[in-house]
VEXNU-976501 format. One record per residue: residue in three letters; chain; x, y negated, z of N, C-alpha, C in turn. Coordinates in steps of 0.2 Angstrom, whole numbers. Example, Ala and Ser with C-alpha at 12.3 -4.5 7.8 and 13.67 -1.06 7.14 Angstrom:
ATOM   residu   chaine    n_xx    n_yy    n_zz   ca_xx   ca_yy   ca_zz    c_xx    c_yy    c_zz
ATOM      ALA        A      66      28      39      62      22      39      66      16      39
ATOM      SER        A      64      11      35      68       5      36      64       0      39
! end
This chain:
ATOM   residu   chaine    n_xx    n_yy    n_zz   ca_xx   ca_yy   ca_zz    c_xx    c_yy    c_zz
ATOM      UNK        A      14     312     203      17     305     202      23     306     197
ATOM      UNK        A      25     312     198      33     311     195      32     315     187
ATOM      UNK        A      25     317     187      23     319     180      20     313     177
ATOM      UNK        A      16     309     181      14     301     177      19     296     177
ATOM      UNK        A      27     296     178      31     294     175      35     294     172
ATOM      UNK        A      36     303     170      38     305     162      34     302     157
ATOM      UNK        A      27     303     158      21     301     153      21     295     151
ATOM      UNK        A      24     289     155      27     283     154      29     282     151
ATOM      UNK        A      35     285     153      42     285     148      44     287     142
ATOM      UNK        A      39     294     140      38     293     134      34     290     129
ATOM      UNK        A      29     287     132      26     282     129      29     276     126
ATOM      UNK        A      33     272     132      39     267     131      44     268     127
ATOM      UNK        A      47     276     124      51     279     121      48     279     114
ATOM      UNK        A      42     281     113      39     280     106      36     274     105
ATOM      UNK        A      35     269     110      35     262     106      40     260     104
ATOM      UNK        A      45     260     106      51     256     103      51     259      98
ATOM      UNK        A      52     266      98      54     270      92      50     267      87
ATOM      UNK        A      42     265      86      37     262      83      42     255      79
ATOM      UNK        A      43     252      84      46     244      83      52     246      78
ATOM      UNK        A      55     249      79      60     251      76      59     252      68
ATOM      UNK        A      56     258      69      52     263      61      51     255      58
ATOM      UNK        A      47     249      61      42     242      59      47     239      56
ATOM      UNK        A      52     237      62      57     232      58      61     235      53
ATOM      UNK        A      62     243      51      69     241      45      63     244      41
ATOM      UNK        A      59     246      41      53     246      36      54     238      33
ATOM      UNK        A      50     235      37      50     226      35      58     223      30
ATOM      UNK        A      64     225      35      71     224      31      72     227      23
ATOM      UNK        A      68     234      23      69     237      19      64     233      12
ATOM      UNK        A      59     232      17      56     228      11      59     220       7
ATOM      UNK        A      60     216      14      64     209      11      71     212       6
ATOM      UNK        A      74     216       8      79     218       3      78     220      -4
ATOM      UNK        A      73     224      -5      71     227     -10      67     220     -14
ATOM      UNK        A      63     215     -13      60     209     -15      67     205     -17
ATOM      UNK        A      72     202     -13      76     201     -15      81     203     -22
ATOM      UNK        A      80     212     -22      84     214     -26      81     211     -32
ATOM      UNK        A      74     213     -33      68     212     -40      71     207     -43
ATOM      UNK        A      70     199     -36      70     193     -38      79     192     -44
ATOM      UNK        A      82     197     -40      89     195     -42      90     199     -52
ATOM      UNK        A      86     204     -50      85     208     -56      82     205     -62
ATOM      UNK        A      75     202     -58      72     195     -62      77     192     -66
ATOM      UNK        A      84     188     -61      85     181     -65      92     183     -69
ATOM      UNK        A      92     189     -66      99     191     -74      97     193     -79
ATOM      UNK        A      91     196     -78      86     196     -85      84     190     -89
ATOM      UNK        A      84     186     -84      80     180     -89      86     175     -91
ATOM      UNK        A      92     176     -88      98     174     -89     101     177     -97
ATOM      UNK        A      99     184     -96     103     188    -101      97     186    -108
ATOM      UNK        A      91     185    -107      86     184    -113      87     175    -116
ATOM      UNK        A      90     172    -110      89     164    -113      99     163    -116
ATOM      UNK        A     102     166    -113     109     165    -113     112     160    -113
ATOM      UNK        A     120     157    -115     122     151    -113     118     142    -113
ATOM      UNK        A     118     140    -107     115     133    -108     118     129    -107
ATOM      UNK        A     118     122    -107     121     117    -105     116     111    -104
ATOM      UNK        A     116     107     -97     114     103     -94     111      96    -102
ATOM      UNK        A     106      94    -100     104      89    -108     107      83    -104
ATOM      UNK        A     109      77    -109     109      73    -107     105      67    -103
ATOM      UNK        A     107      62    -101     103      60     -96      98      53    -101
ATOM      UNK        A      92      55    -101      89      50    -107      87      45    -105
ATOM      UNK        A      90      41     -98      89      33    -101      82      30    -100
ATOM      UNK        A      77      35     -97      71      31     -97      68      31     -89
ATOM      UNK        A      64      26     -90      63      23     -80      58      30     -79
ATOM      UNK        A      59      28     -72      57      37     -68      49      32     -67
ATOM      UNK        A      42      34     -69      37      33     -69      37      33     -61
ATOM      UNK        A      39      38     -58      35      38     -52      37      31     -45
ATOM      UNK        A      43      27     -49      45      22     -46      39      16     -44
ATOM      UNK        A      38      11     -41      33       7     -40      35       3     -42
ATOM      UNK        A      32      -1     -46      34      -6     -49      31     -12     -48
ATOM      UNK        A      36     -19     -48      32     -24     -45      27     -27     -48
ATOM      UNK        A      24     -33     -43      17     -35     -46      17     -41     -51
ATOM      UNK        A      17     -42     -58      15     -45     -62      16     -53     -57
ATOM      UNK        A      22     -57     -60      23     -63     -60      23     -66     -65
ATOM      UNK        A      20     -73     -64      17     -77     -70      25     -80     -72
ATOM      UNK        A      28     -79     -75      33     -81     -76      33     -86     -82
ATOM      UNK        A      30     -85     -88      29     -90     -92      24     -95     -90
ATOM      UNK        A      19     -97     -87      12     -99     -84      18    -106     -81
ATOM      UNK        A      23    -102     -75      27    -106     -71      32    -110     -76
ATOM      UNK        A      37    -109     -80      40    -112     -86      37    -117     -90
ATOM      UNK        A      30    -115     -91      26    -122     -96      25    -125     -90
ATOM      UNK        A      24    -125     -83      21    -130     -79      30    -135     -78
ATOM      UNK        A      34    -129     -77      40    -135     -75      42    -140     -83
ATOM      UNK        A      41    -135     -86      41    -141     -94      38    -147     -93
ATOM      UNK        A      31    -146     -92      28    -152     -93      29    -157     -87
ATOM      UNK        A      31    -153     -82      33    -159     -75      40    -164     -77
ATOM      UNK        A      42    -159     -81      49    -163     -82      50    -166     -88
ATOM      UNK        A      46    -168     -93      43    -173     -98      40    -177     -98
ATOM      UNK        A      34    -175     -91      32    -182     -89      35    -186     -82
ATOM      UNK        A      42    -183     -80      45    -189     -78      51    -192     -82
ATOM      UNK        A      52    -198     -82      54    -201     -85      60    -207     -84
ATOM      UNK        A      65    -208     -84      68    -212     -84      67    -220     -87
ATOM      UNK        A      65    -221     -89      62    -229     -94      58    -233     -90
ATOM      UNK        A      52    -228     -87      47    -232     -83      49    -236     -81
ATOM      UNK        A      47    -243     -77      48    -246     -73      43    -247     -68
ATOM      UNK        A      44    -243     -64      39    -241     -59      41    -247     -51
ATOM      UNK        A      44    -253     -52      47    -258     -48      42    -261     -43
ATOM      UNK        A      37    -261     -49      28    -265     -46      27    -258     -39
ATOM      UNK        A      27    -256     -42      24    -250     -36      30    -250     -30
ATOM      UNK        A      35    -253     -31      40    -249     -23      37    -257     -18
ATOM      UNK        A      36    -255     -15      34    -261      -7      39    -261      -3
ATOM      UNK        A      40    -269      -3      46    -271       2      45    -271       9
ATOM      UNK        A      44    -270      12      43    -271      20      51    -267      25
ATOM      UNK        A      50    -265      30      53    -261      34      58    -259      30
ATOM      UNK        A      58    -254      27      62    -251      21      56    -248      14
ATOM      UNK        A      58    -246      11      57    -243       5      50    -239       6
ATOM      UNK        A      48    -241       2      41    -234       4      34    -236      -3
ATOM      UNK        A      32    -230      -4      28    -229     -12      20    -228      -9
ATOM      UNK        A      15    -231     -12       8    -229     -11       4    -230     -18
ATOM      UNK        A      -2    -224     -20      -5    -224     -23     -10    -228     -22
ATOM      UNK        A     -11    -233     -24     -19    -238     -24     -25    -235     -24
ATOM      UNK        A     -26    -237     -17     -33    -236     -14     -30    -231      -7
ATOM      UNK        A     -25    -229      -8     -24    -229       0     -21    -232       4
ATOM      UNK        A     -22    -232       9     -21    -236      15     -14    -236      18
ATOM      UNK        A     -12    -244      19      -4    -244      24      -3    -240      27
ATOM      UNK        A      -8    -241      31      -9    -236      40      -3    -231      38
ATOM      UNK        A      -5    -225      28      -2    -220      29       8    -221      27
ATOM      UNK        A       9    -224      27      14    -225      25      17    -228      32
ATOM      UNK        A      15    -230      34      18    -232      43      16    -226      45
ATOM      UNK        A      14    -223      47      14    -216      52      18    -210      47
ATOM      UNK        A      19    -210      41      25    -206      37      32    -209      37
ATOM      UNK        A      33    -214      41      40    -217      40      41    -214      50
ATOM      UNK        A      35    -216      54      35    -214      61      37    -208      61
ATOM      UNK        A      35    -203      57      37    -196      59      31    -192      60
ATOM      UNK        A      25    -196      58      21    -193      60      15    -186      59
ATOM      UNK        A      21    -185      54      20    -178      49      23    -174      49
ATOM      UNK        A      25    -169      50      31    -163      51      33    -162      44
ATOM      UNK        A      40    -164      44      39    -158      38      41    -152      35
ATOM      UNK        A      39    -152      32      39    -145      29      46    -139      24
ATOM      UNK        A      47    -143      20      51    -143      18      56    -147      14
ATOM      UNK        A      63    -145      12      67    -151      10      70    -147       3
ATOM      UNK        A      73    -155      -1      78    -153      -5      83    -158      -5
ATOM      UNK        A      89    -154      -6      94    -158      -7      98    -160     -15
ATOM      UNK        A      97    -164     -18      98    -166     -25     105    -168     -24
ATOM      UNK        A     111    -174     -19     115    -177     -22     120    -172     -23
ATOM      UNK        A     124    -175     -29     130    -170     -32     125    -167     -40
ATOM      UNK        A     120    -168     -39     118    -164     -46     116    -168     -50
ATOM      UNK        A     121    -166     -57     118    -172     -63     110    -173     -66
ATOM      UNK        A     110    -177     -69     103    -179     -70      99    -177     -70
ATOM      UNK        A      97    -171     -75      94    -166     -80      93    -162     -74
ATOM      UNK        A      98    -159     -69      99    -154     -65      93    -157     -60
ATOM      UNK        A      94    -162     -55      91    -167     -50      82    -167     -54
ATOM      UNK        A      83    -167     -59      74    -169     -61      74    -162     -63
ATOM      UNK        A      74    -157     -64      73    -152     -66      71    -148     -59
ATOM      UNK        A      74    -147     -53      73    -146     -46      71    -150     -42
ATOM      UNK        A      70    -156     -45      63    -162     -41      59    -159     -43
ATOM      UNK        A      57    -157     -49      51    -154     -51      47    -148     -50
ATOM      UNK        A      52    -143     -48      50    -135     -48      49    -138     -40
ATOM      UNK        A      52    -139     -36      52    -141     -30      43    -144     -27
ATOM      UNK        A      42    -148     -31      36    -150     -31      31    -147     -32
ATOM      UNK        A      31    -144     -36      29    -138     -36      28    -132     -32
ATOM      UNK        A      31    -129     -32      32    -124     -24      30    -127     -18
ATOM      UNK        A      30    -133     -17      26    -135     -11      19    -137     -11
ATOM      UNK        A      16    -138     -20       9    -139     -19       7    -131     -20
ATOM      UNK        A       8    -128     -22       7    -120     -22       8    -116     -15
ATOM      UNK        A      11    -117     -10      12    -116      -5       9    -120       1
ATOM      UNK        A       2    -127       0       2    -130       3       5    -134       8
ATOM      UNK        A       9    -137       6      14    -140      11      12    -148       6
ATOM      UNK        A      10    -150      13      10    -158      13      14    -164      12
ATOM      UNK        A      22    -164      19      26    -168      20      34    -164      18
ATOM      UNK        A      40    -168      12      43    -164      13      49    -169      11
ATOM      UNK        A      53    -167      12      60    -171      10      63    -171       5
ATOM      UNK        A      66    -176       1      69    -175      -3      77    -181      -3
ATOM      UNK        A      81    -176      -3      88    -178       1      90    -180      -9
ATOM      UNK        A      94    -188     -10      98    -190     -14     105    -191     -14
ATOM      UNK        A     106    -193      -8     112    -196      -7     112    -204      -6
ATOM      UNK        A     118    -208      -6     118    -216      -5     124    -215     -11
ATOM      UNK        A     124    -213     -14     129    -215     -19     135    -217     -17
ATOM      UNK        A     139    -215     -13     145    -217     -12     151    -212     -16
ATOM      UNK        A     148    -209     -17     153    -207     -23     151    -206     -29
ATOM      UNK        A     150    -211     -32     144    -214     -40     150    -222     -40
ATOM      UNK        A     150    -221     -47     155    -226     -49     153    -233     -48
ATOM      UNK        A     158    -235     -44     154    -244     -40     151    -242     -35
ATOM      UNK        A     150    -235     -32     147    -236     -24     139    -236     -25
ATOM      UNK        A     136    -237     -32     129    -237     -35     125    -231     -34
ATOM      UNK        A     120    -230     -29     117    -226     -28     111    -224     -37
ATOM      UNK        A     115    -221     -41     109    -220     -47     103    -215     -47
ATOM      UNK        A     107    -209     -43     101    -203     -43      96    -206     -39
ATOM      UNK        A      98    -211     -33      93    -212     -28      88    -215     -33
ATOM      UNK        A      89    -222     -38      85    -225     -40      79    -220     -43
ATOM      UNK        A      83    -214     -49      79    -212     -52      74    -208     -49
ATOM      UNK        A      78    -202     -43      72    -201     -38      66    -205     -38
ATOM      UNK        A      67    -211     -36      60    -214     -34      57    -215     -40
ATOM      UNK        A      59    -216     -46      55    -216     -52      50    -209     -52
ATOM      UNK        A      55    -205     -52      52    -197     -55      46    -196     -50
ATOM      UNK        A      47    -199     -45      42    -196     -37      35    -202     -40
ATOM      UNK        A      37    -207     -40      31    -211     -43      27    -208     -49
ATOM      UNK        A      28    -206     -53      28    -205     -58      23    -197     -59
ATOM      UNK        A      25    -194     -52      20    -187     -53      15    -189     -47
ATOM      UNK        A       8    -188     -53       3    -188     -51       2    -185     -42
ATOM      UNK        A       5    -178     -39       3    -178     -33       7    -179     -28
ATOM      UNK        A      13    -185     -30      13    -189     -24      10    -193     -22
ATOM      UNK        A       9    -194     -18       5    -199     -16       4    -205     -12
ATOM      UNK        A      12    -204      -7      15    -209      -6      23    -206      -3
ATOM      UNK        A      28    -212      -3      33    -208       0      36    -216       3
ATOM      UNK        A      42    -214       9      46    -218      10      52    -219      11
ATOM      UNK        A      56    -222      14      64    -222      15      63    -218      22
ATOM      UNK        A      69    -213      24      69    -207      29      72    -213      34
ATOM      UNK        A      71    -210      41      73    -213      46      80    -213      46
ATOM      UNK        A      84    -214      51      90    -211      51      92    -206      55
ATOM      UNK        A      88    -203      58      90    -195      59      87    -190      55
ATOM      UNK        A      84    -193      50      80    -190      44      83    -190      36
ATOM      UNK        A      89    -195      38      92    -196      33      96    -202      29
ATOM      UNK        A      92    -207      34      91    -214      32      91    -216      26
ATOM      UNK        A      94    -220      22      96    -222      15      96    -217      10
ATOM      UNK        A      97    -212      13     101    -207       6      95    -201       8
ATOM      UNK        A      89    -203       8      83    -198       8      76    -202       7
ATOM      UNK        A      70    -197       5      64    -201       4      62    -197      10
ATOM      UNK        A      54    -197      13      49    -191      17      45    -193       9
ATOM      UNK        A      40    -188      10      37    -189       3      30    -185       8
ATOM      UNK        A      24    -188       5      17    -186       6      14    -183      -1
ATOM      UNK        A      12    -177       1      11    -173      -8       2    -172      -5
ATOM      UNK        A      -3    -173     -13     -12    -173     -11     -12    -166      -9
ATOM      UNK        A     -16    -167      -5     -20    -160      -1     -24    -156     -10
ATOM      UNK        A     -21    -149      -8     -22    -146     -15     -27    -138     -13
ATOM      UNK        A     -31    -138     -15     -36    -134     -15     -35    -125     -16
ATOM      UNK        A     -35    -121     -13     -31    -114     -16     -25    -113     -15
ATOM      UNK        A     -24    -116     -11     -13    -117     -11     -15    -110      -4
ATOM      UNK        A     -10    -108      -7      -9    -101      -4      -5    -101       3
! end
């Protein structure tokens, strides 16, 4: 027994030693790789010699993602022409119906729609707020406005002018012109005076046609 655990022990004694011989063998090699690599680069240093960083040229990094093509001009000519064919001149008077309050309908629709658009009986959708902005300003953003809601699919929306109380004589002007310009484009189709927790006086609800592909 006491001779088979010398035999052990020397076995145990030349493994290690094994391990040992392995790893600085292994060190000896990572060192020597390392030297090569370092020999390499003072040589390639010594054959290219002094450089200096270029400068930085200014052009976009391809691998960036770049946005997806907006019709930007397409949208431009569309508000152009919404905004040329509204017009301040018309007298669009024949068209506003007196009842209840203020309210606008396209011939060959129905009351019924104008009474359930003054009731509330539409959600809506979206709004804008016009008073404070000079003329040009107010039909420029009636227009893109209305737009973005027929592109968007949106039905019922608000359009906030004010009561003119601070318009020279207290004379609600934008209001009037509002109602002109809203007559005026083809996809209204009918609008009215807001309630008053809608806005009362100093707002229209406007109903826009149901538009085909609105996203």
């Amino acid at each position: 027994m006491k001779v088979r655990g010398l035999q052990e022990l020397a076995a145990l004694r030349d493994a290690l030693r094994q391990r040992e011989a392995e790893a600085a063998a292994a060190q000896a090699r990572e060192q020597a790789q390392r030297q090569l690599e370092e020999e390499r680069r003072q040589a390639f240093a010594h054959a290219v010699g002094p450089v200096q960083a270029l400068p930085h040229h200014g052009r976009a990094d391809p691998s960036v993602a770049r946005p997806e093509p907006h019709p930007r001009q397409r949208e431009a000519d569309e508000r152009a022409a919404l905004r040329e064919a509204l017009s301040d001149e018309v007298d669009v008077e024949s068209l506003l119906l007196t009842d209840d309050g203020l309210s606008f309908r396209r011939p060959g629709l129905s009351a019924d729609v104008v009474t359930r658009l003054r009731r509330g009986q539409w959600s809506i959708q979206a709004q804008i707020d016009l008073h404070g902005l000079r003329r040009d300003q107010a039909r420029d953003q009636l227009a893109a406005f209305v737009r973005q809601a027929l592109q968007r699919g949106q039905r019922c929306v608000r359009v906030v002018h004010g009561k003119g109380l601070g318009s020279p004589g207290g004379e609600p002007v934008l209001k009037a012109k509002v109602q002109r310009w809203l007559a005026q484009c083809a996809e209204v189709i009918a609008f009215t005076q807001a309630t008053g927790p809608q806005g009362g006086a100093g707002a229209l609800v406007v109903l826009l046609e149901r538009r085909s592909g609105a996203r």
